[in-house]
C-alpha positions in Angstrom: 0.0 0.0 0.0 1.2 3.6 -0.9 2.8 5.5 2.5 0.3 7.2 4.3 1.0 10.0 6.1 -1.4 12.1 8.5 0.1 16.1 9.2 -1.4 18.6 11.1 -3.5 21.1 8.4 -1.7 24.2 10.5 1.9 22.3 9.1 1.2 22.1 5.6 4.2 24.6 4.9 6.8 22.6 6.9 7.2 20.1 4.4 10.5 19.3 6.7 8.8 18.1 9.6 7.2 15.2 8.4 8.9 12.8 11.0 7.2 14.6 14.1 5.1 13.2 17.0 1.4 13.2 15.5 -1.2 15.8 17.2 -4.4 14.6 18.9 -6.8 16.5 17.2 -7.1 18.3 14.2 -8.0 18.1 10.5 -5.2 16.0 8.5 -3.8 15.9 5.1 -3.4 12.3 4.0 -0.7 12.1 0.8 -1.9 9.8 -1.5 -1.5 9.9 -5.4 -5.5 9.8 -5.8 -5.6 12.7 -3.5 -3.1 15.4 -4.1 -5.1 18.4 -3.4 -5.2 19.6 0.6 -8.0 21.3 2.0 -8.0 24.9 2.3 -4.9 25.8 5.4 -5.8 27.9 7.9 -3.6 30.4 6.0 -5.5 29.8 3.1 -3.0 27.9 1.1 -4.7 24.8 -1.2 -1.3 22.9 -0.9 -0.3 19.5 -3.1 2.1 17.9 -0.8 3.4 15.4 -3.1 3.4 17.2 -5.9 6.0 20.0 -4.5 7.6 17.2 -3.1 8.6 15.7 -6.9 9.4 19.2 -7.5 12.1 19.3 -5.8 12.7 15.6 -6.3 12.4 14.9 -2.7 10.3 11.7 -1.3 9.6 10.5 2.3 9.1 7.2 3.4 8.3 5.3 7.0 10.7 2.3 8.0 9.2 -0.3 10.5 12.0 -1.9 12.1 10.8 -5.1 13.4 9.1 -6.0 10.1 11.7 -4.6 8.0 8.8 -2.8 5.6 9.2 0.5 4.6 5.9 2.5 3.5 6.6 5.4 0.6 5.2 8.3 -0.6 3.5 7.4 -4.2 6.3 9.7 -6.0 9.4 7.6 -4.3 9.3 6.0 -8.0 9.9 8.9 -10.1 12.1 10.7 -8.3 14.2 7.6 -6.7 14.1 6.4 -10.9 13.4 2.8 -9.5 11.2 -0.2 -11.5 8.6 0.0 -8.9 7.3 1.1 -5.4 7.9 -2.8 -4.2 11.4 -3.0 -5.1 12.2 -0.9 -2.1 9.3 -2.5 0.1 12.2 -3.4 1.9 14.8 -2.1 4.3 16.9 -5.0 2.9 15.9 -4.2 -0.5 16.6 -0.8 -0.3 20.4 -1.6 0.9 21.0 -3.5 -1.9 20.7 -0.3 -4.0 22.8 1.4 -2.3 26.7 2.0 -3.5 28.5 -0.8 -1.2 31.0 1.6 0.5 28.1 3.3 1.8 25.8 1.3 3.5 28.2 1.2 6.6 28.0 4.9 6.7 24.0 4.7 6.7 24.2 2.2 9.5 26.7 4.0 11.7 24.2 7.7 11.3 21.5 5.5 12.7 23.0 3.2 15.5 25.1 6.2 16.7 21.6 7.9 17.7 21.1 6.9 21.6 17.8 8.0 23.6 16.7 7.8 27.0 13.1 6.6 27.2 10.6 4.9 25.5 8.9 7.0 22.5 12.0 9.4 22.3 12.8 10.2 19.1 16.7 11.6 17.7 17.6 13.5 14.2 19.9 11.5 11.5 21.4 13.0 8.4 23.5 10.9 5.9 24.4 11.1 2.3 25.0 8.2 -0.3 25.2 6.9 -3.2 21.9 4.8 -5.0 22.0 2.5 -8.0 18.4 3.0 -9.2 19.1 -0.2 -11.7 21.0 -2.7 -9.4 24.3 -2.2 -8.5 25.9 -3.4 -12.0 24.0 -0.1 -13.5 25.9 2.9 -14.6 23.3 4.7 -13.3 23.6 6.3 -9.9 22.3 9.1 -7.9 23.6 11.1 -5.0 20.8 11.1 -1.8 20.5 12.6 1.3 18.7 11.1 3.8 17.3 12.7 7.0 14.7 12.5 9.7 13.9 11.0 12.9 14.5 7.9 14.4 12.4 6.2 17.6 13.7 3.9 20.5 12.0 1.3 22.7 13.0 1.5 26.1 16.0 -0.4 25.7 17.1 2.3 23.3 16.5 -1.1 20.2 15.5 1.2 17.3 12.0 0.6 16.3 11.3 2.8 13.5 12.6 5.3 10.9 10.3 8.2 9.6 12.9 10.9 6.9 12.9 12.6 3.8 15.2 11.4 1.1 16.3 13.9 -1.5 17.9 13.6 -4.7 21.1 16.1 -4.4 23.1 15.3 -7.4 23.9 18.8 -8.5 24.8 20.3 -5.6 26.7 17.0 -4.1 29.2 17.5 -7.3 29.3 21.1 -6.4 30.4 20.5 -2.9 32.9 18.1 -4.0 34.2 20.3 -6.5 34.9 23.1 -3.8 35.7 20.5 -1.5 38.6 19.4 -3.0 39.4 22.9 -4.1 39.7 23.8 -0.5 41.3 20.8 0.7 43.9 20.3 -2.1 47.1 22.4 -3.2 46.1 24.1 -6.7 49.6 23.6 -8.4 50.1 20.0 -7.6 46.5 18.4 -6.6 47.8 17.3 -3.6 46.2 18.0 0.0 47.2 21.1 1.1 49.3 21.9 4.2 46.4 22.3 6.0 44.5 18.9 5.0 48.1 17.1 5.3 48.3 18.2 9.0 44.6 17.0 9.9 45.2 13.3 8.2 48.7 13.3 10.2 47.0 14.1 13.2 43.9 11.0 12.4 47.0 9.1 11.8 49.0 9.5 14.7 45.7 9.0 17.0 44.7 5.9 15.2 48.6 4.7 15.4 48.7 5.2 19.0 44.6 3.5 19.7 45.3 0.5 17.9 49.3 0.4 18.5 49.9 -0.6 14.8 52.8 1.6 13.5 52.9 4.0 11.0 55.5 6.3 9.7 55.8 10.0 7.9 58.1 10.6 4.7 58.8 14.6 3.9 59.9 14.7 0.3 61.9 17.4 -0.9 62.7 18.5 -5.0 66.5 18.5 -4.8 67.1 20.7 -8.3 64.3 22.6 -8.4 66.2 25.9 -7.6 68.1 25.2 -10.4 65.5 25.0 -12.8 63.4 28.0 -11.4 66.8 29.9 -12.3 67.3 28.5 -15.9 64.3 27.8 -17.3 61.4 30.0 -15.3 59.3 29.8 -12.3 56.5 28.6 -14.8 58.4 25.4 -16.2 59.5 24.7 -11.7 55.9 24.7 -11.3 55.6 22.2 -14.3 58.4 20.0 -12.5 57.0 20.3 -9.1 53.5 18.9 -10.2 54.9 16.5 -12.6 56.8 14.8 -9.3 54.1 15.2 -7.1 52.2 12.9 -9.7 55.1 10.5 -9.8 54.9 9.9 -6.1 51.5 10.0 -6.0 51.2 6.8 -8.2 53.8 4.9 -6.1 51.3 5.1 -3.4 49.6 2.2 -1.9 45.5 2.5 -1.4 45.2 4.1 2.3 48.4 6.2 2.0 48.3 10.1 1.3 50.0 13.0 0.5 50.1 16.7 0.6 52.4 19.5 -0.3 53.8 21.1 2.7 55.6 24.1 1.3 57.3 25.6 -1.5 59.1 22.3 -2.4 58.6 19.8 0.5 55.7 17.0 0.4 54.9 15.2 3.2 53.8 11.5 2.8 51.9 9.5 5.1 52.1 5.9 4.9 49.4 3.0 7.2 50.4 0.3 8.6 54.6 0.4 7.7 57.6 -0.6 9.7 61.5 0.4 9.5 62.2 -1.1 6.8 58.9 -1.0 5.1 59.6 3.0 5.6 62.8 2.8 3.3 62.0 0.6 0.9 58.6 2.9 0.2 61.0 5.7 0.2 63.7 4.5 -2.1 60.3 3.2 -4.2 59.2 7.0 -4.9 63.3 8.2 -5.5 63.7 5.9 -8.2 60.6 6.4 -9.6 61.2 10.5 -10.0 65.0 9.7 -10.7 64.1 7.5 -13.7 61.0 9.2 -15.3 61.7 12.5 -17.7 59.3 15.3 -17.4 57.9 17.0 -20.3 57.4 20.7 -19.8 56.6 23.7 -22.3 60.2 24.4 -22.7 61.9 20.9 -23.1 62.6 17.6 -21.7 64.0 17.5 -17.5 64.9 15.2 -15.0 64.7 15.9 -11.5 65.9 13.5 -8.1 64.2 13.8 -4.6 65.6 13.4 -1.0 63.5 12.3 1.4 63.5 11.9 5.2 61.7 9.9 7.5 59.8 8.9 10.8 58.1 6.1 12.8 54.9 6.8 14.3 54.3 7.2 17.2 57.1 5.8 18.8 59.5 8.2 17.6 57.1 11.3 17.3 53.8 11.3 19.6 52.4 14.5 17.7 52.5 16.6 14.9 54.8 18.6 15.8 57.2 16.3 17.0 56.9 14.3 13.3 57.1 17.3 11.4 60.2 18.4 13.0 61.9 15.1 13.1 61.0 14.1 9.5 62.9 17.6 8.4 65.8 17.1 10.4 66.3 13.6 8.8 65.7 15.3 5.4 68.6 17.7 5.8 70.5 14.9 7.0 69.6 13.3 4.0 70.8 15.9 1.2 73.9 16.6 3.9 74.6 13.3 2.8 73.9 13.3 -0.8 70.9 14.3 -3.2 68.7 11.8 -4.1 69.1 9.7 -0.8 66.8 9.0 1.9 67.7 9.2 5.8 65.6 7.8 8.4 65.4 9.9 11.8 67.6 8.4 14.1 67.2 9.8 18.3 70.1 11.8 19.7 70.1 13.1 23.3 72.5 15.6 22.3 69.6 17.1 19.8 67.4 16.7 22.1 69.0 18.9 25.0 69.8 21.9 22.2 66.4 21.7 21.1 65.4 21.7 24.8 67.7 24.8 24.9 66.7 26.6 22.2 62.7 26.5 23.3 63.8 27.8 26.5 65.8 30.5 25.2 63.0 31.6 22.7 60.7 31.7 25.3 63.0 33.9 27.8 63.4 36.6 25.0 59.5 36.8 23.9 58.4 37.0 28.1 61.5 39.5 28.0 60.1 41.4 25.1 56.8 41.6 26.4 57.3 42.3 30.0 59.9 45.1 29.4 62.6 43.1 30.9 65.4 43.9 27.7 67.9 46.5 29.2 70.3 48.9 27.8 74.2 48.7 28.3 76.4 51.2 27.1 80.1 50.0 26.0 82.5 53.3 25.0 84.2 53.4 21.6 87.0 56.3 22.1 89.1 58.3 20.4 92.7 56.8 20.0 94.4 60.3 20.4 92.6 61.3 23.3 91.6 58.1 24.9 87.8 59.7 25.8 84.5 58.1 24.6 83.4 59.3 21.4 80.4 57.4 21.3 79.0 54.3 23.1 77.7 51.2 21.7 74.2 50.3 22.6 74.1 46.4 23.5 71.2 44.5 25.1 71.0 42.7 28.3 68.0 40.3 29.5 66.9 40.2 33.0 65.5 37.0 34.5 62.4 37.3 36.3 65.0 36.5 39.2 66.7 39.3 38.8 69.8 37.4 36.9 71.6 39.5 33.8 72.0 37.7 30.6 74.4 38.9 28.2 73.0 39.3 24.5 75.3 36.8 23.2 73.2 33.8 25.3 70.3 35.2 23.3 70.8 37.2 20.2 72.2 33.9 17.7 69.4 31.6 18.0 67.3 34.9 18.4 67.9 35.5 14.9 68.1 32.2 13.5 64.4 32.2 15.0 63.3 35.6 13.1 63.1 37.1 16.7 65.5 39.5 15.6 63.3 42.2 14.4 61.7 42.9 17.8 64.7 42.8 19.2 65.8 45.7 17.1 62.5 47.7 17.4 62.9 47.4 21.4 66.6 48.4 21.2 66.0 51.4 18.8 63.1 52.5 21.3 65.3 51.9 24.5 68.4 54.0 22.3 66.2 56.7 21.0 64.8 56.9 24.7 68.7 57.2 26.8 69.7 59.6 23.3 67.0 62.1 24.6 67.9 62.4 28.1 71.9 62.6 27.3 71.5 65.2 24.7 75.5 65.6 24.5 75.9 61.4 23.7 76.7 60.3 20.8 75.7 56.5 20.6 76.3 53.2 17.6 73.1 50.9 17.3 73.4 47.5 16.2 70.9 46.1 13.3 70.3 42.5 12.1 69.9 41.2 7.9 66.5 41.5 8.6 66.0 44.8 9.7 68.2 46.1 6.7 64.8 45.4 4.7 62.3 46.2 7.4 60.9 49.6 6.2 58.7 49.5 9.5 61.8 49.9 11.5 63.0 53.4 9.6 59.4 54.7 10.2 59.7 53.7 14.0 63.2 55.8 14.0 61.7 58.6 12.6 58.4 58.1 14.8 60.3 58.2 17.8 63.4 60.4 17.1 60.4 63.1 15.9 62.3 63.5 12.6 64.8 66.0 14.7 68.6 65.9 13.7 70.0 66.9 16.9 68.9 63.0 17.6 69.7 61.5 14.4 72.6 63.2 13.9 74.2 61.7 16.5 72.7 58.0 16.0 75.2 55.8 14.2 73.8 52.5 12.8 76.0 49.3 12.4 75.4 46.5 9.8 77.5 43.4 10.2 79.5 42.7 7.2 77.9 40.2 6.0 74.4 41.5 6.2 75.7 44.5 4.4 76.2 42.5 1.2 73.2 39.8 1.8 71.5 41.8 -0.6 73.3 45.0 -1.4 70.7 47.1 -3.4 68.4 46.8 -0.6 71.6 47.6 1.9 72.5 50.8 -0.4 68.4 51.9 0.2 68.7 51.3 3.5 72.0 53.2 4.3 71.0 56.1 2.0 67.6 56.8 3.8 69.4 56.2 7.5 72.1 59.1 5.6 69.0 61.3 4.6 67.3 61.5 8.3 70.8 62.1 9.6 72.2 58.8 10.7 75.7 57.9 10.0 76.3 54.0 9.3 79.2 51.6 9.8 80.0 48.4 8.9 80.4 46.2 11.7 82.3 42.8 11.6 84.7 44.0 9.0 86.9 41.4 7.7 84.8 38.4 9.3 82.9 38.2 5.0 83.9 38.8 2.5 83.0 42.2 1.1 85.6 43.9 -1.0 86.9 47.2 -0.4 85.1 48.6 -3.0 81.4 47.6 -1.5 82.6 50.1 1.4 82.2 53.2 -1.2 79.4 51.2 -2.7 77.4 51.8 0.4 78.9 54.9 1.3 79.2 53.9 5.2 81.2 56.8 7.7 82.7 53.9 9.7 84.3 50.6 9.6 84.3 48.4 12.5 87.1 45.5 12.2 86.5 42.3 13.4 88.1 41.6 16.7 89.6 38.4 15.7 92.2 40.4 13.6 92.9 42.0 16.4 93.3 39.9 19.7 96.8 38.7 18.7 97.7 41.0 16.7 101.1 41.2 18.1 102.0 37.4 16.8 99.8 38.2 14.0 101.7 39.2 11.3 98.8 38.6 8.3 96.8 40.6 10.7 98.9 43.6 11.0 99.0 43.9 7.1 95.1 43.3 6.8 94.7 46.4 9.2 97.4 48.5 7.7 96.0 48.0 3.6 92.2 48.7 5.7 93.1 51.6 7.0 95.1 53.4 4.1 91.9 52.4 1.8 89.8 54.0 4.5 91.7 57.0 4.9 91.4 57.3 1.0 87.3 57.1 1.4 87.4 59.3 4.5 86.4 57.0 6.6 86.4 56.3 10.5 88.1 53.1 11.5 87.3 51.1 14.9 89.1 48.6 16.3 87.0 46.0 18.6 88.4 43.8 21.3 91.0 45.9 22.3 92.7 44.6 25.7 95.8 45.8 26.5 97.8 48.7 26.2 100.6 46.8 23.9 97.4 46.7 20.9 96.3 50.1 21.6 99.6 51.8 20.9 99.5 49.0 17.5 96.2 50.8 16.4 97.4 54.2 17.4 100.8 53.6 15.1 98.5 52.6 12.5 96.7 55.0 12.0 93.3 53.6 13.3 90.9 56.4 14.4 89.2 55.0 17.6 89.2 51.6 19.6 86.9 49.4 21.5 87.2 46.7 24.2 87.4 45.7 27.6 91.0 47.8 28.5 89.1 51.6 27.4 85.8 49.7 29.6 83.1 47.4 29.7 79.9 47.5 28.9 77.5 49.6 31.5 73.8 49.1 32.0 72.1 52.5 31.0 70.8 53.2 34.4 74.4 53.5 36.0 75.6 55.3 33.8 76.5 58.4 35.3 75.7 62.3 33.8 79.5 63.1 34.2 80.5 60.7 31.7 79.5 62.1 28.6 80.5 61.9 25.2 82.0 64.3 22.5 78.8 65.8 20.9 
């Protein structure tokens, strides 16, 4: 018999709440193909149920449990594109339509439902595919399937009441953006995001069912190489190409996604040791012996690749993305087109231990004003008085304890820290320069700061754009960050020049810059690097480096500095050679800003 189906008149519009506790009283609607047209609503709507139903090729249906029969609406034909009504009498029948990969899904939206009493009733939703003609039919649709479910007391499901709608169209569409949002454009891969999220499922389903698994991170050896000679365009070409490669080396279960510029990280179920590096030296071979057409010509490309078990030797995703890249530099350290399984090291471990401690100190420094300003003289060698003072930073430990900036400034950098760092010691600098209006003082900056345009406007913010500050700030730019990238160096010196700054290179001799970069730059001063000047005396390379430097700089006009000066033996060496001021331990150390006393003031 056709599904019969009594609604409250006052519902008529709510075509979604078909699966609701029936009313006591009232006038009903009951949807029948003989008898399409409602009764006048109290709204005064003359509503055909079913037929707005096929309109939007949507059906509803009643599932008895215990007798397995499953009352339809009379359209469930049309719009499920079935034989006949009877074919789906069935809640077994029905299954059998459905794609085979899906039923479990079905079964899972209605057996996880739980209630607490007898009559209750919970919501399902679940979408799957249907194979109108049998399952060897190339027909299939995409259905969605909601409504409510009811419970005895013993919380046994006893029936199903939902609406089942045909969603083709939109299911594509969903897909489609889907995969858009969950997969790199370039390559097709997942994208970093998506990559992270399946490593994560992984790493909990490792550790709940104890089977191992491990992560590979893949990285394009050449593929600077051909960005440089052939085009970004024709890199892109190689980086998808490989991407595919690897991606058909992959067993079912396994995935992949690209985790940055070059790098692809692939997760493989179910894999021991040396599963792990016979999977790995699978995908290098594969890349290493397959050419790849582009729109230029014909490449080859090689991969390295490192790798990690899971979870035993990383626990989370953080700890496998980490130790996956350290074995992949290990790997190319080694030799391209190798792979390099991550191997413990409690060395490693205590450094890394280190380093998060460190990072941690400086950013709780940073925020909690807790970076200090010490003041080291730089003097004239003639008159042996401070000409200016070099601004270095000091860290104080919520405990009171001093730390000197070498503990902190290296990895500081390395970490990308080091821009901070230089804002706060520009504001502390600028600060101490306005209440000492006779000091002259030297301010160290990092590579990164050379192209941080944010910093120039903070100097200019602060100093007010006035030259009786600026004119007696002089900024220093280690040698080797001086040349780094030396257009952007030369912009950066000649706007410090233009708001009054002078500049000096710091470090000198530690590079490699050639004399000629020092007009290039047009710097006032040169620093040289203390190693040249430590043992100078059983140095005699040293003393010839320092007497060509400063017979070049007295050629450019510039000031010359000599660091790590500690005895009186070197200073007399630097005066005799014409250097034009020293620094070091024997003219004084360095001196937090707040003891520094008002009497000793420099040259203005």
């Amino acid at each position: 018999m056709p599904f019969a189906r009594n609604i409250p008149e006052a519902n008529t519009v709510a075509l979604h709440n078909l699966a609701g506790t029936e009313q006591s009283s009232g006038s009903y609607i009951r949807l029948d193909a003989h008898d399409r047209a409602a009764p006048s609503s109290p709204i005064g709507l003359n509503v055909d149920v079913v037929g707005t139903l096929s309109a939007v090729q949507e059906t509803i249906y009643c599932w008895d449990i215990a007798s397995d029969r499953i009352e339809w609406a009379t359209n469930a034909q049309k719009v499920l594109g079935i034989r006949s009504i009877e074919s789906i009498g069935t809640g077994s029948a029905f299954q059998f339509l459905m794609a085979p990969e899906h039923i479990q899904r079905r079964i899972d939206a209605l057996s996880g439902l739980t209630t607490m009493r007898a009559g209750d009733t919970a919501e399902f939703r679940v979408q799957y595919r249907f194979t109108p003609g049998g399952r060897r039919s190339d027909t299939s649709l995409w259905l969605e399937d909601h409504g409510q479910c009811t419970f005895d007391s013993s919380n046994a499901l006893l029936s199903v009441r939902g609406v089942i709608r045909v969603i083709n169209e939109r299911y594509w569409e969903e897909q489609r953006l889907l995969h858009r949002s969950d997969h790199d454009e370039l390559t097709g891969q997942l994208n970093r995001i998506r990559l992270m999220e399946a490593l994560g499922a992984v790493l909990s389903r490792a550790d709940r069912t104890k089977q191992s698994c491990c992560f590979l991170m893949a990285s394009v050896d050449n593929l600077a190489t051909i960005n440089d000679s052939f085009g970004f365009e024709v890199g892109d070409e190689v980086l998808a190409a490989v991407a595919r490669i690897v991606k058909s080396r992959l067993r079912g279960g396994d995935s992949m996604g690209r985790y940055s510029s070059n790098k692809f990280g692939i997760i493989l179920n179910e894999c021991g040791p040396g599963a792990m590096r016979v999977a790995a030296e699978r995908f290098i071979k594969a890349v290493r012996e397959q050419t790849i057409r582009t729109a230029v010509c014909q490449l080859s490309a090689t991969i390295s690749i490192g790798g990690v078990m899971l979870p035993d030797q990383a626990p989370t995703i953080p700890h496998a993305l980490g130790q996956a890249l350290q074995a992949l530099d290990r790997a190319k350290l080694r030799r391209h087109d190798g792979f390099t399984a991550y191997e413990p090291s409690a060395a490693s471990a205590s450094a890394r231990q280190r380093n998060i401690s460190i990072a941690d100190e400086v950013i709780s420094a940073l925020e909690e004003n807790r970076m200090l300003l010490a003041l080291q003289p730089i003097v004239d060698t003639k008159t042996r008085e401070p000409a200016l003072y070099e601004c270095l930073l000091r860290m104080e430990k919520p405990d009171g304890a001093i730390v000197s900036a070498g503990e902190f400034i290296p990895l500081a950098e390395q970490l990308g820290l080091s821009r901070f760092i230089d804002r706060r010691a520009l504001e502390l600098a600028v600060a101490f320069a306005k209440s000492h209006p006779t000091v002259r003082l030297s301010l160290n900056v990092s590579s990164l700061t050379c192209s941080d345009h944010e910093w120039l406007v903070a100097l200019h913010r602060l100093t007010g754009g006035r030259r009786q500050i600026t004119e007696r700030l002089t900024i220093e730019l280690t040698e080797t960050a001086a040349i780094h990238d030396i257009d952007v160096s030369i912009a950066f010196v000649d706007t410090l020049k233009e708001l009054g700054c002078k500049v000096a290179i710091d470090d000198f001799g530690a590079g490699y810059t050639s004399f000629k970069n020092l007009k290039t730059l047009n710097v006032d001063m040169v620093k040289i690097d203390g190693s040249f000047i430590r043992d100078l005396a059983s140095e005699p390379d040293n003393q010839v480096f320092i007497k060509t430097l400063v017979e070049i700089a007295e050629t450019f006009n510039l000031e010359t500095v000599a660091e790590w000066v500690g005895d009186e033996e070197t200073a007399q060496m630097m005066a005799k050679a014409g250097i034009t001021h020293q620094q070091g331990f024997y003219f004084g150390r360095p001196l937090l800003a707040k003891d520094f006393k008002s009497s000793a003031t420099a040259a203005s």
